[in-house]
PDB file of N, CA, C and O in Angstrom:
ATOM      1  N   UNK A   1      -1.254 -24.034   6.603  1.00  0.00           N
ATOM      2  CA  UNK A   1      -1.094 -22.608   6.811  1.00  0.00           C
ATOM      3  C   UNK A   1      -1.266 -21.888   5.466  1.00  0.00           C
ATOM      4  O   UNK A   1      -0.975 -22.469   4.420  1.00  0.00           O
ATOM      5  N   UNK A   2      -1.856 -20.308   5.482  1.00  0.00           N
ATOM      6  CA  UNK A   2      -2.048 -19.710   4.491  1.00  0.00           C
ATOM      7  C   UNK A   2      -1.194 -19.317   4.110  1.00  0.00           C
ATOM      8  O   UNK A   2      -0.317 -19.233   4.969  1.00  0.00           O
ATOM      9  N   UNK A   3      -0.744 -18.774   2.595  1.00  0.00           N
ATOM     10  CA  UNK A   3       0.225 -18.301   2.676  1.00  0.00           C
ATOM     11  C   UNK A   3      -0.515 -16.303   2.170  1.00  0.00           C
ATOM     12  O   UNK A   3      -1.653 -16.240   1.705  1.00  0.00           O
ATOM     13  N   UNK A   4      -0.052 -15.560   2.279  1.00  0.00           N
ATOM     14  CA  UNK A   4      -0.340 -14.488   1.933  1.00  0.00           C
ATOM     15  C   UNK A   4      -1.393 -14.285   0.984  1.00  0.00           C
ATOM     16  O   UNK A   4      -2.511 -13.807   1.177  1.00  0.00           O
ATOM     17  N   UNK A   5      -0.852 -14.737  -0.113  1.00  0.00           N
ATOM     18  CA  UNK A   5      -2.119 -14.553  -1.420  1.00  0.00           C
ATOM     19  C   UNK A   5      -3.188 -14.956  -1.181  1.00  0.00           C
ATOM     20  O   UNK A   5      -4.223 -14.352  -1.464  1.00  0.00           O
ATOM     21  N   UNK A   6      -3.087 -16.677  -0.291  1.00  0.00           N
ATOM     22  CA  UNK A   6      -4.045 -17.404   0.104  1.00  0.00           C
ATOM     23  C   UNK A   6      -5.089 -16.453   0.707  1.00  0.00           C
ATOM     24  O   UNK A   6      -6.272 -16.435   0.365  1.00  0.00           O
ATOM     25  N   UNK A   7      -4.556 -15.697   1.600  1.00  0.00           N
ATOM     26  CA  UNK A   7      -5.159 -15.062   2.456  1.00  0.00           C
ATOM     27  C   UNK A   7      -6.103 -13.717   2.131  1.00  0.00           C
ATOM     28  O   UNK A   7      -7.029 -13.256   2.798  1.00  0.00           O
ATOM     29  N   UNK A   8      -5.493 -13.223   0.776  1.00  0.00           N
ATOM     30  CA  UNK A   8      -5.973 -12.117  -0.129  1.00  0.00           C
ATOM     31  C   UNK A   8      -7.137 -12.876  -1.294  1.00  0.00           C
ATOM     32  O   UNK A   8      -8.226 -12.447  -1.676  1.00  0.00           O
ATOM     33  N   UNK A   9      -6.601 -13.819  -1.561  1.00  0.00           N
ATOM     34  CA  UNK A   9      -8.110 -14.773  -2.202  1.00  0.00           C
ATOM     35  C   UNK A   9      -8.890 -14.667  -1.431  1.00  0.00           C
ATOM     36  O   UNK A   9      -9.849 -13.959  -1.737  1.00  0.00           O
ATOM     37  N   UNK A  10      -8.869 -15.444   0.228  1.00  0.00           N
ATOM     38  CA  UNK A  10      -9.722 -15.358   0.632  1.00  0.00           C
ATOM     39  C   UNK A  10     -10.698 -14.216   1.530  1.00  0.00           C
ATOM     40  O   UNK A  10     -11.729 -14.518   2.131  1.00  0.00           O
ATOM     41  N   UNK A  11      -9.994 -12.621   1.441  1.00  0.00           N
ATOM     42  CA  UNK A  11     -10.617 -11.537   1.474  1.00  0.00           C
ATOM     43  C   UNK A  11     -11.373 -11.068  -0.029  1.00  0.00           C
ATOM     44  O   UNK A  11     -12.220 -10.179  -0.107  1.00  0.00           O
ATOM     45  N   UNK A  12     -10.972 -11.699  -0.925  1.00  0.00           N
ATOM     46  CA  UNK A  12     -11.649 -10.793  -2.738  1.00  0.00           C
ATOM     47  C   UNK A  12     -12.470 -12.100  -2.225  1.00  0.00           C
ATOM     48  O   UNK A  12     -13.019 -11.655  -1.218  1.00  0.00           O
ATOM     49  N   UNK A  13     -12.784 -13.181  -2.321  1.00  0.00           N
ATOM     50  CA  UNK A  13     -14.134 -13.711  -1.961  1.00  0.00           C
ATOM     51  C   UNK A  13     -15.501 -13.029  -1.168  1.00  0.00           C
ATOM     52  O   UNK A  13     -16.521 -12.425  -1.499  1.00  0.00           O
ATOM     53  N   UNK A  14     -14.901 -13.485   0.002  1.00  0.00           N
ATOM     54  CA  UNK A  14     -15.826 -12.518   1.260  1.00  0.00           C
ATOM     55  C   UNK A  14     -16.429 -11.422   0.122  1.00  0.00           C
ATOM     56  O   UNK A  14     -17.525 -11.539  -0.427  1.00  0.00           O
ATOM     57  N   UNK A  15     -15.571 -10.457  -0.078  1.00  0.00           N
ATOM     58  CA  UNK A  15     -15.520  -8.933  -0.214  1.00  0.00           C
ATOM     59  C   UNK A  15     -16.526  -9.468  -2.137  1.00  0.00           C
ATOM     60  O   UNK A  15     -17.478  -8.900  -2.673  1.00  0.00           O
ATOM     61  N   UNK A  16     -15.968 -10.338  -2.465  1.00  0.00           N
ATOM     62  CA  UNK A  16     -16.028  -9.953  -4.002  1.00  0.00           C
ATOM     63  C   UNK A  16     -17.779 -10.423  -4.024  1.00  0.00           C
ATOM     64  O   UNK A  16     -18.653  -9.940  -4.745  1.00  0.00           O
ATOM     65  N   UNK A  17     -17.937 -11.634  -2.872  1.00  0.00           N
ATOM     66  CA  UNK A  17     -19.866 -11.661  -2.546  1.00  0.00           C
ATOM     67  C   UNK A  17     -20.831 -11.189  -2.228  1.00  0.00           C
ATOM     68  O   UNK A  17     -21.997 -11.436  -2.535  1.00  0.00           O
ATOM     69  N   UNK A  18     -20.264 -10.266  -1.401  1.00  0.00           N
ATOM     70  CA  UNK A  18     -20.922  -9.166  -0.701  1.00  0.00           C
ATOM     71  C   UNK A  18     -20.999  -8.009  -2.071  1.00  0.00           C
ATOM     72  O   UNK A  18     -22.075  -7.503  -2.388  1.00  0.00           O
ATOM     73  N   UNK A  19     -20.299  -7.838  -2.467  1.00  0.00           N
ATOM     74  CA  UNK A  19     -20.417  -6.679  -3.594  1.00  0.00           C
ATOM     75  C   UNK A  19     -21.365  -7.322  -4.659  1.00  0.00           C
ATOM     76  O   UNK A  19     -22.372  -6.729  -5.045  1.00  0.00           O
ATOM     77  N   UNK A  20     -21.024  -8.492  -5.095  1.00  0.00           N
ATOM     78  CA  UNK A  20     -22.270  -9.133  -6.281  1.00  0.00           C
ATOM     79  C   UNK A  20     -23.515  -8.959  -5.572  1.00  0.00           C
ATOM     80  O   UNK A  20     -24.487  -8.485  -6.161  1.00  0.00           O
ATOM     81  N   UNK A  21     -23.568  -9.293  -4.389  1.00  0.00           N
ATOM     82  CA  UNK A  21     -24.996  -9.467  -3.608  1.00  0.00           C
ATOM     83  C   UNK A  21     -25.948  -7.640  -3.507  1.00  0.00           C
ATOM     84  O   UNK A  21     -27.113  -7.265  -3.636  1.00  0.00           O
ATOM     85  N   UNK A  22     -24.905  -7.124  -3.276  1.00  0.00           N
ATOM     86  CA  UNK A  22     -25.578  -5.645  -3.577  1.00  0.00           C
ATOM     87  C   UNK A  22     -25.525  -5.307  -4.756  1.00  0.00           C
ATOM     88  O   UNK A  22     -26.496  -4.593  -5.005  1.00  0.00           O
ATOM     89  N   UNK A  23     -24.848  -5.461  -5.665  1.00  0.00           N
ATOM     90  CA  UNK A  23     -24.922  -4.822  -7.111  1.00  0.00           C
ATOM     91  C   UNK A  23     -26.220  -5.604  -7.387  1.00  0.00           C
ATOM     92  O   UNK A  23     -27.168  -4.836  -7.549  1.00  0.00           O
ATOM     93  N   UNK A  24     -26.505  -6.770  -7.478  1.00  0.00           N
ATOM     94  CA  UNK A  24     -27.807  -7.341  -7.643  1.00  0.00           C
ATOM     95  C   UNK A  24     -28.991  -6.758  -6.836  1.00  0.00           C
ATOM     96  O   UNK A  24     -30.032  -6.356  -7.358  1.00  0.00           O
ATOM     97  N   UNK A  25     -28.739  -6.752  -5.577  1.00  0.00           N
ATOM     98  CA  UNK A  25     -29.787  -5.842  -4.828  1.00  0.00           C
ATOM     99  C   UNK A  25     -30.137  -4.830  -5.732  1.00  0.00           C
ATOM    100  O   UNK A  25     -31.321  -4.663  -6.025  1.00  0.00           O
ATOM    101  N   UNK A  26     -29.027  -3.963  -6.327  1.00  0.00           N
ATOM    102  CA  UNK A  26     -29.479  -2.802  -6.864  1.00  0.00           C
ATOM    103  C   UNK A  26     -30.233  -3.155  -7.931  1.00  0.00           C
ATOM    104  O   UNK A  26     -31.324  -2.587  -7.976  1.00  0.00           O
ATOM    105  N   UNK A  27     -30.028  -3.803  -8.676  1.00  0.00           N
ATOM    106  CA  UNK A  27     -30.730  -4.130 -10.240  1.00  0.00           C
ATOM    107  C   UNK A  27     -31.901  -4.319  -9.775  1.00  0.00           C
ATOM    108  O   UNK A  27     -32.654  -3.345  -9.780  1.00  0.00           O
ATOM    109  N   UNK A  28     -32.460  -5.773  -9.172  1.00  0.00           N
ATOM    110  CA  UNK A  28     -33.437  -6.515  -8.449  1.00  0.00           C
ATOM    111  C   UNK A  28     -34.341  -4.709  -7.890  1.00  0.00           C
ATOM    112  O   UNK A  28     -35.213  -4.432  -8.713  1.00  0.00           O
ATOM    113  N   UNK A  29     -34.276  -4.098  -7.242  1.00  0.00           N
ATOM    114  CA  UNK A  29     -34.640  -2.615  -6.653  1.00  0.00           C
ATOM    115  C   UNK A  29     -35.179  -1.803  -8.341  1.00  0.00           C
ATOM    116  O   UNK A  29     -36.312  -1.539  -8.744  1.00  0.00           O
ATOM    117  N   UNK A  30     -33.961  -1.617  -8.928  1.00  0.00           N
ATOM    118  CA  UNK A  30     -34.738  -0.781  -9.811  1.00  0.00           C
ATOM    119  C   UNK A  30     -35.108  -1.342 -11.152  1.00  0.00           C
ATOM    120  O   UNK A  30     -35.435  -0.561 -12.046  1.00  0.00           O
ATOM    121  N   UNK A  31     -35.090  -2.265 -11.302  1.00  0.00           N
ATOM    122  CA  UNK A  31     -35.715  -3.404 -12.364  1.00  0.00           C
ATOM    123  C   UNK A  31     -36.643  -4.083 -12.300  1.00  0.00           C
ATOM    124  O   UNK A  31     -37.281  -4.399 -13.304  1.00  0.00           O
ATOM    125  N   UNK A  32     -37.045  -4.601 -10.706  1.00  0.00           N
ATOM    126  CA  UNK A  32     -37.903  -5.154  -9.980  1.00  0.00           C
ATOM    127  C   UNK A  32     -38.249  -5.981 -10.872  1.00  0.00           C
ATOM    128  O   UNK A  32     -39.358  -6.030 -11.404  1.00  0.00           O
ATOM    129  N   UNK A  33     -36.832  -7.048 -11.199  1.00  0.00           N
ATOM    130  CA  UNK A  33     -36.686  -7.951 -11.645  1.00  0.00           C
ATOM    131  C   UNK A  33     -36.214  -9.605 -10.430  1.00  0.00           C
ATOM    132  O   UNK A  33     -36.400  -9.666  -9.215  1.00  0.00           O
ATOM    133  N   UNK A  34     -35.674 -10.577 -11.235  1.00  0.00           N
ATOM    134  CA  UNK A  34     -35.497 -11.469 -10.010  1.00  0.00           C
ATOM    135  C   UNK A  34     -33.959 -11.670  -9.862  1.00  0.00           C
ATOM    136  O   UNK A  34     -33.217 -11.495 -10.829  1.00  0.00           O
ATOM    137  N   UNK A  35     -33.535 -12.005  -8.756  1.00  0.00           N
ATOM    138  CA  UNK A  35     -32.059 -12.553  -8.452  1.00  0.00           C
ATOM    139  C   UNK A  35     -31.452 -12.717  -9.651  1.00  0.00           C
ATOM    140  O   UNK A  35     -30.504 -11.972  -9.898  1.00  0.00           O
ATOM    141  N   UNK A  36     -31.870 -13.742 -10.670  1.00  0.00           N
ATOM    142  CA  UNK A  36     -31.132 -14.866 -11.445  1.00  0.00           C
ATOM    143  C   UNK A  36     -31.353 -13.794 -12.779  1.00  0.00           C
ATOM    144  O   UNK A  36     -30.274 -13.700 -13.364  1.00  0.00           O
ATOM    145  N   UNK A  37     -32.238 -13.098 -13.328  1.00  0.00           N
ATOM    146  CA  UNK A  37     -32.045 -12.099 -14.144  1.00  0.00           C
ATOM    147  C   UNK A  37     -30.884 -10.914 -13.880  1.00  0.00           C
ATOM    148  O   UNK A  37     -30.075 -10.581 -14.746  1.00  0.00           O
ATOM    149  N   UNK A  38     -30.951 -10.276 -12.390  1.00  0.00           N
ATOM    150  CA  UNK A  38     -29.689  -9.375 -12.284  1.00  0.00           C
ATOM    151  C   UNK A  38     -28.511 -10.029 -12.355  1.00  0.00           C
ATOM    152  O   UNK A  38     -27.531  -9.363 -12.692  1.00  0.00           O
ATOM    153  N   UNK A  39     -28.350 -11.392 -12.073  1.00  0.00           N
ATOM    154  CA  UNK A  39     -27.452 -11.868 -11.903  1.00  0.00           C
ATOM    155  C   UNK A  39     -26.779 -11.989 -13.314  1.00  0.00           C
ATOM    156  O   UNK A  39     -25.565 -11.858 -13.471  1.00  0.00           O
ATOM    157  N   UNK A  40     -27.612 -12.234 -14.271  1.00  0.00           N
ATOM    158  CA  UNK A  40     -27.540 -12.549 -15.768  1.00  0.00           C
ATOM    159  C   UNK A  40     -26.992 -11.110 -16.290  1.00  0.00           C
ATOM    160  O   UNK A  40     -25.857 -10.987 -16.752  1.00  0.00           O
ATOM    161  N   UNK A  41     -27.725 -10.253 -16.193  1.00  0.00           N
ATOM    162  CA  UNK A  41     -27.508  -8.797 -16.524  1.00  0.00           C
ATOM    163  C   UNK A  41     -25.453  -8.387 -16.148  1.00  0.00           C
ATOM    164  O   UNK A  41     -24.488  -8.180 -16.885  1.00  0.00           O
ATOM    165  N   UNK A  42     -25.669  -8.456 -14.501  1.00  0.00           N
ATOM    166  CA  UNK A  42     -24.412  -8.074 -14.581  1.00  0.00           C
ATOM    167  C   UNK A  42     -23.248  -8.716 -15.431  1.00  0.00           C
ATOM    168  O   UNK A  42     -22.304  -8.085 -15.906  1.00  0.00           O
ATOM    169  N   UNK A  43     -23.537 -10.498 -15.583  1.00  0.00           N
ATOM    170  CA  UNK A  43     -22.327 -11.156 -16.039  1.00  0.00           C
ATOM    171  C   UNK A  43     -22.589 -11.234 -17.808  1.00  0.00           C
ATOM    172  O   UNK A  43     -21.850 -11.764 -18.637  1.00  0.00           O
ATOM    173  N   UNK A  44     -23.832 -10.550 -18.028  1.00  0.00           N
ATOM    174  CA  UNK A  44     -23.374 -10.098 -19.605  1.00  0.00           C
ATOM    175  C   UNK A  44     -22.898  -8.535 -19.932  1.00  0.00           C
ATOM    176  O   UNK A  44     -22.263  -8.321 -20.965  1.00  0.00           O
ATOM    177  N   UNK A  45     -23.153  -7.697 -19.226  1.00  0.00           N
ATOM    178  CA  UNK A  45     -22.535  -6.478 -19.129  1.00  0.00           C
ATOM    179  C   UNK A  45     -21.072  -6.718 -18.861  1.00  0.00           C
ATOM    180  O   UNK A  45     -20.311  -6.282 -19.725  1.00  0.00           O
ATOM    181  N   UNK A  46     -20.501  -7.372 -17.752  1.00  0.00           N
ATOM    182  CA  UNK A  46     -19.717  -7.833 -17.877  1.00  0.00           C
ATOM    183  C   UNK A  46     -18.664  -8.297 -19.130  1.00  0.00           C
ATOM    184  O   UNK A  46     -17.613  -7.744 -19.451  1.00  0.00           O
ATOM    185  N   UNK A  47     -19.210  -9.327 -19.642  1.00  0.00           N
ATOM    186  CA  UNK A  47     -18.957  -9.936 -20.924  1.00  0.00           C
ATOM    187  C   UNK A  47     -18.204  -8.759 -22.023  1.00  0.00           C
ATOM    188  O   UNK A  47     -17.164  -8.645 -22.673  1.00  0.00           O
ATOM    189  N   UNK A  48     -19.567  -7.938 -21.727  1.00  0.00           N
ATOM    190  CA  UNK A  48     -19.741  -7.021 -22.961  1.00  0.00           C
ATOM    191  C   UNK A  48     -18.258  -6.125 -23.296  1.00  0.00           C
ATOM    192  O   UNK A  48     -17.684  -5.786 -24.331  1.00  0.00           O
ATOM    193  N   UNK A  49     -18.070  -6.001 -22.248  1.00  0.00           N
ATOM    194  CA  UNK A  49     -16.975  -4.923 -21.488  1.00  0.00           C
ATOM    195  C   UNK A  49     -15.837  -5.736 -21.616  1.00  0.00           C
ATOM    196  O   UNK A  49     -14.731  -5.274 -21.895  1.00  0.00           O
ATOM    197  N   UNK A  50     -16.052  -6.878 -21.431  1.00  0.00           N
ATOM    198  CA  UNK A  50     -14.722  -7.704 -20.760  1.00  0.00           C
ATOM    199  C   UNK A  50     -14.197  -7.738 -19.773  1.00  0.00           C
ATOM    200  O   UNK A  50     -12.970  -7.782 -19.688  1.00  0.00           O
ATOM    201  N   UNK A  51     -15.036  -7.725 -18.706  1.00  0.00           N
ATOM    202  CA  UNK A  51     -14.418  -7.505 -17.358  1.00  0.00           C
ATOM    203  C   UNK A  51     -14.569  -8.136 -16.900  1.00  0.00           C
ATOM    204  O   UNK A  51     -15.384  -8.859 -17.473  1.00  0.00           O
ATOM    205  N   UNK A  52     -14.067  -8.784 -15.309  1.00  0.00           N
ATOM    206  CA  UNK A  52     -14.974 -10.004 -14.377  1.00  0.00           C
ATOM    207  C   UNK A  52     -15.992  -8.945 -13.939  1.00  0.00           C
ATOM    208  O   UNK A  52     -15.930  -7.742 -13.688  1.00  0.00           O
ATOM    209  N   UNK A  53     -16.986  -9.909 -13.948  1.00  0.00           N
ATOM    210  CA  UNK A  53     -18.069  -9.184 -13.141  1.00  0.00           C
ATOM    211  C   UNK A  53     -17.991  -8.971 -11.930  1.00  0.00           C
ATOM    212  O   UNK A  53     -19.047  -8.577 -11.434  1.00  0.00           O
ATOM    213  N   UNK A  54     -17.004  -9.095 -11.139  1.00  0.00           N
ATOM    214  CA  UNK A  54     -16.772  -8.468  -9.351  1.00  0.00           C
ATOM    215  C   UNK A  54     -16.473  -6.883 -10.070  1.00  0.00           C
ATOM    216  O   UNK A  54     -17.019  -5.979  -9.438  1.00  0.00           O
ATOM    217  N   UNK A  55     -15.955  -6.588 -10.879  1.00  0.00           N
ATOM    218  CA  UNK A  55     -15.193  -5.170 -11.547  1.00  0.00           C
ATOM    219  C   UNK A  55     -16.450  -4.849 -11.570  1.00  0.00           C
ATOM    220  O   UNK A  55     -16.886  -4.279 -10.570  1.00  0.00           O
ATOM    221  N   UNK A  56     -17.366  -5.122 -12.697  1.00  0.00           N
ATOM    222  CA  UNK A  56     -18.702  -4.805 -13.132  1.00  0.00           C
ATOM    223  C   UNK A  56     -19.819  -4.384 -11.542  1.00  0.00           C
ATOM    224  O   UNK A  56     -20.472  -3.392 -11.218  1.00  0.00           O
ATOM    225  N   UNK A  57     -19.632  -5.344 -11.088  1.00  0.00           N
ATOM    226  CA  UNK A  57     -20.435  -5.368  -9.840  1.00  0.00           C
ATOM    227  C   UNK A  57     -19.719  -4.314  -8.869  1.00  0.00           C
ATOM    228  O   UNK A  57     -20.581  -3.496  -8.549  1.00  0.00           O
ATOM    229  N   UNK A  58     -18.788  -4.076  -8.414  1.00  0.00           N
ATOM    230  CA  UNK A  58     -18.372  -3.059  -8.078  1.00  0.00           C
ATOM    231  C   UNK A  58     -18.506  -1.622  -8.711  1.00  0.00           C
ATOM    232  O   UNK A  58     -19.005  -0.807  -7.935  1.00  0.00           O
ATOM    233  N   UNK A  59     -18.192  -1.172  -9.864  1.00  0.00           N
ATOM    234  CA  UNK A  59     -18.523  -0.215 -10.395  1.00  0.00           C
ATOM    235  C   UNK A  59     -19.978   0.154 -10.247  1.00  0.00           C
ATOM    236  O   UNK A  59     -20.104   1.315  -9.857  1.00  0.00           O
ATOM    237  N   UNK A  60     -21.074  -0.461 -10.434  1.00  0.00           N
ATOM    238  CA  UNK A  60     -22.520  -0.040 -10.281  1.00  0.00           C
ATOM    239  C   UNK A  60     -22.901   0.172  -8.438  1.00  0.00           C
ATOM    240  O   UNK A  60     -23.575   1.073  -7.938  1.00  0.00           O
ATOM    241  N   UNK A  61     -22.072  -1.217  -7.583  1.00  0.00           N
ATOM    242  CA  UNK A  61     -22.696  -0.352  -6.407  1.00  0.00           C
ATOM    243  C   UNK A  61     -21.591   1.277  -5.853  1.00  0.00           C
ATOM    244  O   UNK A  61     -21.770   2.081  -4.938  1.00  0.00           O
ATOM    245  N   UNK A  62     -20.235   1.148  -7.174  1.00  0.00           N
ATOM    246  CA  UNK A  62     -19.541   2.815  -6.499  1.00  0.00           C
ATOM    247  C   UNK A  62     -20.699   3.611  -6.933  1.00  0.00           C
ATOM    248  O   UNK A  62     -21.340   4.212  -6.071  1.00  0.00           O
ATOM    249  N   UNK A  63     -21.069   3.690  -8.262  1.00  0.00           N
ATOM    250  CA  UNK A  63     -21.854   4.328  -8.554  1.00  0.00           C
ATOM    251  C   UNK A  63     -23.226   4.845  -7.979  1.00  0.00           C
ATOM    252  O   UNK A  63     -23.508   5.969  -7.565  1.00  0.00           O
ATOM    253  N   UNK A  64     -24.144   3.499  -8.089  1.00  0.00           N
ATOM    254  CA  UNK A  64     -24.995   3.320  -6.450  1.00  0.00           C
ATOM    255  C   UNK A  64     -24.824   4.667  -5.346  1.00  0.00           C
ATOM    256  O   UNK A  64     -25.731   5.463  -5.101  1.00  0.00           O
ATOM    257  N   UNK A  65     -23.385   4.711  -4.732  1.00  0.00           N
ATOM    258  CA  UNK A  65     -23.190   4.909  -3.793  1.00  0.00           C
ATOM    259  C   UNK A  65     -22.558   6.693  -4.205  1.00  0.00           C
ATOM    260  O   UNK A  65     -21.641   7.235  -3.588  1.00  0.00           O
ATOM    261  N   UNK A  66     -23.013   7.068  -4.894  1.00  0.00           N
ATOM    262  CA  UNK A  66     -22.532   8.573  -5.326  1.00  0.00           C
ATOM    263  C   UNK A  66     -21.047   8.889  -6.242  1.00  0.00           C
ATOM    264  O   UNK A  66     -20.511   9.955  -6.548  1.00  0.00           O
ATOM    265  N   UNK A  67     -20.760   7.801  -6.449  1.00  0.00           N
ATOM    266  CA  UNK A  67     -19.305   7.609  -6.625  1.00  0.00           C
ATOM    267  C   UNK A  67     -18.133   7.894  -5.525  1.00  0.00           C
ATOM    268  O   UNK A  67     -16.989   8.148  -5.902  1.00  0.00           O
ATOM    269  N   UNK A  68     -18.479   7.839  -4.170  1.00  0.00           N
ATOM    270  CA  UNK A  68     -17.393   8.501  -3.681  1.00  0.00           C
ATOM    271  C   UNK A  68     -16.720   7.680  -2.849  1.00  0.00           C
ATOM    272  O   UNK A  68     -17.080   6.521  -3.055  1.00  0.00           O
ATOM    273  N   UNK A  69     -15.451   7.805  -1.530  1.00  0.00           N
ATOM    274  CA  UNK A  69     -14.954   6.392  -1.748  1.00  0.00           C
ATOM    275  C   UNK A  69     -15.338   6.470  -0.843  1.00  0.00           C
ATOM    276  O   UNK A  69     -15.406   7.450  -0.101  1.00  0.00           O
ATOM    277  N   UNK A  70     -15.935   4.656  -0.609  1.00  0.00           N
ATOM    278  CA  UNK A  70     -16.427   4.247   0.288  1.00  0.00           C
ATOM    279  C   UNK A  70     -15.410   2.765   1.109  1.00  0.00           C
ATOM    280  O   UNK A  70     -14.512   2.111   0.580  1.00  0.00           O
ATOM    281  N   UNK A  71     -15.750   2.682   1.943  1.00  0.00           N
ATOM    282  CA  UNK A  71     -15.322   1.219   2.590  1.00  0.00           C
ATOM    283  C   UNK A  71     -15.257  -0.024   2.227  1.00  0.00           C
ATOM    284  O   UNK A  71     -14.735  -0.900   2.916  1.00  0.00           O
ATOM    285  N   UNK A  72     -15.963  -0.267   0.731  1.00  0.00           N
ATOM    286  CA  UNK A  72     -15.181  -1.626  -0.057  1.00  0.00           C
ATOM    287  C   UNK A  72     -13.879  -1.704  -0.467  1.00  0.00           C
ATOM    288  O   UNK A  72     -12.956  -0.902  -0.326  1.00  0.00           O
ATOM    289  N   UNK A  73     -13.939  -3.053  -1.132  1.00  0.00           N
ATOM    290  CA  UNK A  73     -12.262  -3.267  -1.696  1.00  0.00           C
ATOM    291  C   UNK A  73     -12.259  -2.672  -3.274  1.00  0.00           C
ATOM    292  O   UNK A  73     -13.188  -2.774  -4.075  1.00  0.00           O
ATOM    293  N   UNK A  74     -10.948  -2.020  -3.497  1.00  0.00           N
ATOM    294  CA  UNK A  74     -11.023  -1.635  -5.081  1.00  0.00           C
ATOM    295  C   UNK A  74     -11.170  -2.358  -5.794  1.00  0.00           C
ATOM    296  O   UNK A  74     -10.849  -3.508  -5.495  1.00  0.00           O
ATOM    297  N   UNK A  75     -11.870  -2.017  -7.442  1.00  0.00           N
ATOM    298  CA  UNK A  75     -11.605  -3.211  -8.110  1.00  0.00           C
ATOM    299  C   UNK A  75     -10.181  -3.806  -8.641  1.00  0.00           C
ATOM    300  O   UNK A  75      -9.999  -4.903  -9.168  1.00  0.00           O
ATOM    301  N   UNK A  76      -9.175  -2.738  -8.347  1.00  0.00           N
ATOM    302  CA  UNK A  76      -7.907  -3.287  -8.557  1.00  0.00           C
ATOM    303  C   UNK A  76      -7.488  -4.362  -8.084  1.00  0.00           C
ATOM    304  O   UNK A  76      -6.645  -5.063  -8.644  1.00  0.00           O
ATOM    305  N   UNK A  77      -8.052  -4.627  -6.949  1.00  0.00           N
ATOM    306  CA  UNK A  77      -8.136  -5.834  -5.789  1.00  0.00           C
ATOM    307  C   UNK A  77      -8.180  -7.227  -6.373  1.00  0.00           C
ATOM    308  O   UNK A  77      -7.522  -8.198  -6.000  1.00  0.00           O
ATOM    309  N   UNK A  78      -9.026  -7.164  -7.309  1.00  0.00           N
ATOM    310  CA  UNK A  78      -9.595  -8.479  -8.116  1.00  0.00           C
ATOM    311  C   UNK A  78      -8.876  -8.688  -8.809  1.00  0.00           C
ATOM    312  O   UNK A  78      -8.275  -7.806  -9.424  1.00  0.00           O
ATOM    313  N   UNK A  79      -8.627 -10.281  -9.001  1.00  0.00           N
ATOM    314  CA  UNK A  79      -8.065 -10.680 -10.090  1.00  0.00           C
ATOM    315  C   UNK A  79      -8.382 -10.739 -11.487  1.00  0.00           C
ATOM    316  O   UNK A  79      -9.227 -11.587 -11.775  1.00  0.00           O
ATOM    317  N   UNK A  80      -8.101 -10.323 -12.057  1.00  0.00           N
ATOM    318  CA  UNK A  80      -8.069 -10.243 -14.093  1.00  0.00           C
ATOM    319  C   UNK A  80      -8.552 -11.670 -14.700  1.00  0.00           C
ATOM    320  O   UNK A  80      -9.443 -11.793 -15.539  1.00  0.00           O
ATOM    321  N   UNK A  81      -8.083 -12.328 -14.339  1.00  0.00           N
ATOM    322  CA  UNK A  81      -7.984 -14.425 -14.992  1.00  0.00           C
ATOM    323  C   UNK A  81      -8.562 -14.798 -14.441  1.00  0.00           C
ATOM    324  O   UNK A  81      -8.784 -16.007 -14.505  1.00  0.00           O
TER     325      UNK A  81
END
């Protein structure tokens, strides 16, 4: 049996793939670059910043998305470590 957190890991997964997968969409779109380059991009921007890149990757598709709130999970959601 799950226990709670278990269960919140396993929503920031789901949620935290789906968001890498579009933040990359977006790069891949206006870079018209490949998967494994956006992929690179976000997790050194990332880096750069110090953030996990689900934070990183989230912030570009809020942005993406006009900034306004939409139906993903916050990045507060994510874990830090």
């Amino acid at each position: 049996m799950l226990n709670t957190e278990g269960k919140h890991s396993m929503t920031v997964d789901v949620h935290g793939g789906r968001i890498l997968d579009t933040a990359k969409g977006i790069l891949i779109g206006l870079r018209r670059c490949p998967s494994e380059a956006a992929f690179h991009e976000l997790l050194n921007a990332a880096q750069r910043h110090r953030m996990p890149v689900f934070v990183m990757a989230w912030a570009l598709v809020h942005l993406a998305d006009g900034g306004q709130k939409s139906a993903w999970i916050e990045p507060a959601d994510f874990p830090l470590g």
